[in-house]
Residue, then its C-alpha position, 0 to 999 in steps of 0.5 A: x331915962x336920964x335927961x341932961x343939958x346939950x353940950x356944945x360939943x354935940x352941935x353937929x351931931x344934933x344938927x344932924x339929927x335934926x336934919x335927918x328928923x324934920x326932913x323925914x317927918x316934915x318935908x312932905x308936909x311943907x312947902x318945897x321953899x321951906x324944905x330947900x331952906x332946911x339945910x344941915x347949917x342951917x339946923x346948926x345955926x339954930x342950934x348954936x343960938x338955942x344951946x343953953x335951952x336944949x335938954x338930951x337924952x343919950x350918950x355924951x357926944x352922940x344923944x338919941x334927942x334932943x328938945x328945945x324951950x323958949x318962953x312958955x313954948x316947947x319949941x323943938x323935940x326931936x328924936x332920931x328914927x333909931x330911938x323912936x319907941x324907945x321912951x326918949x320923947x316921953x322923957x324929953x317932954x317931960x323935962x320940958x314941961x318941968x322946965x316951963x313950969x319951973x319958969x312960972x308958965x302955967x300954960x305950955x304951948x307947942x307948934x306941930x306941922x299940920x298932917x304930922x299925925x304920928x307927933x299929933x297922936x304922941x302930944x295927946x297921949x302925952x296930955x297936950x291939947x290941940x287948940x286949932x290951927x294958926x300961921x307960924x313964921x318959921x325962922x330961915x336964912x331968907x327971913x320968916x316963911x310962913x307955915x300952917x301949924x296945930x296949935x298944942x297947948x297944955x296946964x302946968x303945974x307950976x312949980x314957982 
């Protein structure tokens, strides 16, 4: 499965699919404040900012996922409800970890809603370990909101 760099051309498409994701796996699990603030634009704002550290996977102009790096932290992966099973996280994981550990970042960490359990199962068969719970200061247009996250964390090999 081929994995390549976002392009800006697929902000929308992205944004959407980000809306769609996170609304269907976390807004069940997150403050309703939180979920009022996660907005289509708002998911396209971010996305604007974090571009040129966004990997895909899918056809140009209409990518089945997408993930995000920054620091030693995989930041976003998301994948529309259309690709799950299909390989696309896993593919997408993958590069962010070669990515991180092309950085120098010997141990990658990740933050995932707490009760998330299907993404919980998916970084643990994936090799990541859950090392406990901590607030994240999630970004929003009304500032930082704070949210209850697992923190997952996993050894690199560097390649530097």
């Amino acid at each position: 499965m081929q994995v390549r760099p976002a392009d800006a051309s697929e902000i929308d498409h992205l944004a959407q699919l980000w809306h769609d994701a996170w609304h269907g796996s976390h807004a069940s699990l997150a403050p309703p404040e939180l979920v009022r603030l996660r907005t289509l634009s708002s998911f396209r704002d971010r996305l604007a900012v974090m571009l040129p550290n966004i990997s895909v996977v899918g056809p140009a102009g209409a990518p089945l996922g997408f993930c995000a790096i920054r620091d030693g932290e995989l930041y976003q992966l998301f994948v529309s409800s259309e690709a799950h099973g299909a390989g696309v996280a896993a593919a997408l994981i993958v590069d962010a970890e070669t990515r991180l550990a092309a950085r120098g970042v010997e141990l990658a960490w990740l933050a995932c809603a707490v009760g998330n359990n299907r993404a919980a199962r998916f970084y643990e068969k994936s090799g990541w370990r859950n090392a406990g719970t901590f607030v994240m200061l999630s970004e929003t247009s009304n500032g930082p909101f704070p949210v209850d996250q697992w923190r997952f964390e996993k050894r690199l090999a560097c390649s530097t």
